[in-house]
N, C-alpha and C positions, 0 to 999 in steps of 0.2 A: 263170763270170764273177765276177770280184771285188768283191764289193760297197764299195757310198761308204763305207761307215763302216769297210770292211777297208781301203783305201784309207788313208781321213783318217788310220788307228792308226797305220800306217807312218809317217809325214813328221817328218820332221828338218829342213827347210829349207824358207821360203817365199819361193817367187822371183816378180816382179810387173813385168808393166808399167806404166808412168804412164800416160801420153797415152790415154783410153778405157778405163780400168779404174780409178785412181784419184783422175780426175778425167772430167769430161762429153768431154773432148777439146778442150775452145774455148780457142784461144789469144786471151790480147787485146791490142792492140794499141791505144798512144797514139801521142803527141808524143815520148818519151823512147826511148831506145835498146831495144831486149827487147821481152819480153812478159812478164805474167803470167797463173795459172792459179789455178785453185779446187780444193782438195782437200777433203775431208771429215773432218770430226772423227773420225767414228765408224772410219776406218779407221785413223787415228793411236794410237786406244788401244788398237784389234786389235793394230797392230802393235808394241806395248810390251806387252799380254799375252801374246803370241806370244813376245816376247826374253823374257819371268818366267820362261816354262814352258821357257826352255832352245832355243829352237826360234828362230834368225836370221833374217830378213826380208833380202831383194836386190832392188834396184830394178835392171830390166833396160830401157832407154829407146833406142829409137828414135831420138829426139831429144835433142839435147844442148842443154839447158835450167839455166841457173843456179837459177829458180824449182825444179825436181826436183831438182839440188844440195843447193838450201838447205833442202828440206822432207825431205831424207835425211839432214842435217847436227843439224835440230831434234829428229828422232826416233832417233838414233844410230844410224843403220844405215849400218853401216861397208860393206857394199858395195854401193855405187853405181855403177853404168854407164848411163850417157846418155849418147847418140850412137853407140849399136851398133845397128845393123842388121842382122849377122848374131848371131842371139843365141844358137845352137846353141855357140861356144864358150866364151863364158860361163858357160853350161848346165857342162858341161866342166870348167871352170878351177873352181865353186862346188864338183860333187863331188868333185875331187880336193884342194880348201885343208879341206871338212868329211869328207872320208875318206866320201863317200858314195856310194849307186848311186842312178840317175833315178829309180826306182821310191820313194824315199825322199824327193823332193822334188814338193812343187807348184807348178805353175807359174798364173798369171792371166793371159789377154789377151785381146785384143778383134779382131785384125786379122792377114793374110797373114803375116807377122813372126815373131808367136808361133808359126806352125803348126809348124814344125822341133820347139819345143821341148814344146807342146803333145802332141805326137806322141811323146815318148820318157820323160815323167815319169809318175810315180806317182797321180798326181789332176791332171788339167787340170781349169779353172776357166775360167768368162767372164762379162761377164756381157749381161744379155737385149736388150742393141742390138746384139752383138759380129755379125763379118760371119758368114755361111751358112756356109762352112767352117770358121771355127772353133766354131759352135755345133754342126754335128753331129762336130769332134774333141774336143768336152771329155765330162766324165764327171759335170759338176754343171754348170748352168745355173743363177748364180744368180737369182732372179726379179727383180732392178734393176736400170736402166739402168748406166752407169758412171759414177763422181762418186757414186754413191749409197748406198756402203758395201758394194761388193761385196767386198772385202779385207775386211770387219768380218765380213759372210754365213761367209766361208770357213772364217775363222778362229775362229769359235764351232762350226763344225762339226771342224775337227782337236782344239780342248779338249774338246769333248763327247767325239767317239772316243778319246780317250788319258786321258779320266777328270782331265782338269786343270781342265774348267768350273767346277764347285761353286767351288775353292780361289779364281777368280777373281772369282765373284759373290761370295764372304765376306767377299772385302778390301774391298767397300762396303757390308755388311749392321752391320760396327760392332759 
C-alpha cells in the first residue's frame, strides 16, 4: 500500500470542494437576494502556496454560488466549477487541460458527490465531519471540521512531501 507521503509527492493538481470542506457548509440568508458564506483564511494562502510551487488549485461545487465565484476570482483560481454535481467529468476535463493521470491529483470533500472522484484520485482528502462514506474512501482524514483549514492541513502535507515547505516558511522568516 502506498504510503500518504508517497501519495502527497505525486500531485500536480488540487481539486476541492466548497460547501463542507472550505467552508462549515452554512449558507446565510437575509433580506437581499443570495446568500453568503464564510471561508478561512488559512486555506486562501494554502492555496496561493500551492499556485508558488507550480501546483493549480480547482474548485469543484455542488452548488452554483456567486459567493464561491467570487472567492475563486480573489484567489485566481482560474478553474471554477459551481453547480456540478456530477463531478467525475470535471475530474476528466482537469486531467486532460493538465496532461494528467487521477493518481497525480487530490481531491477534498465531505459528502456523496465527491465519492466518484474521491474514489479514482491519487490522495483523497476530507475532513473530520465529512459523511461515513467518504471518511472510510479518503486516504487522510484531516483532524478539522470543515471551514477549519482543511485545504491549509492538506496542503502543507503535498509541500512537506515534494520538499517545497522550508522554501514557503522562508518567504516569512525575512
Amino acid at each position: 500500500m502506498q504510503s500518504l507521503l508517497e501519495r502527497a509527492r505525486n500531485i500536480r493538481l488540487v481539486c476541492t470542494d466548497v460547501d463542507g470542506v472550505l467552508t462549515d457548509g452554512s449558507l446565510h440568508f437575509g433580506l437581499e437576494i443570495g446568500h453568503t458564506k464564510s471561508f478561512n483564511v488559512r486555506d486562501g494562502a494554502a492555496i496561493k502556496w500551492l499556485q508558488g510551487c507550480q501546483i493549480p488549485v480547482a474548485f469543484i461545487s455542488g452548488l452554483d454560488s456567486p459567493a464561491t465565484r467570487k472567492r475563486a476570482e480573489g484567489l485566481k483560481v482560474e478553474d471554477c466549477f459551481a453547480g456540478h454535481l456530477a463531478k467525475l467529468p470535471i475530474l476528466e476535463q482537469l486531467c486532460a487541460k493538465y496532461a494528467l493521470r487521477p493518481d497525480q491529483v487530490a481531491h477534498l470533500g465531505d459528502d456523496l458527490p465527491d465519492l466518484p472522484l474521491l474514489s479514482r484520485v491519487g490522495l483523497a482528502c476530507c475532513p473530520a465531519d465529512a459523511a461515513q462514506e467518504i471518511l472510510e474512501a479518503c486516504h487522510y482524514v484531516v483532524p478539522v471540521p470543515g471551514g477549519r483549514g482543511v485545504l491549509r492541513s492538506v496542503a502543507e502535507l503535498i509541500l512537506k512531501a515534494q520538499g517545497s515547505w522550508d522554501r514557503v516558511v522562508s518567504g516569512y522568516r525575512g
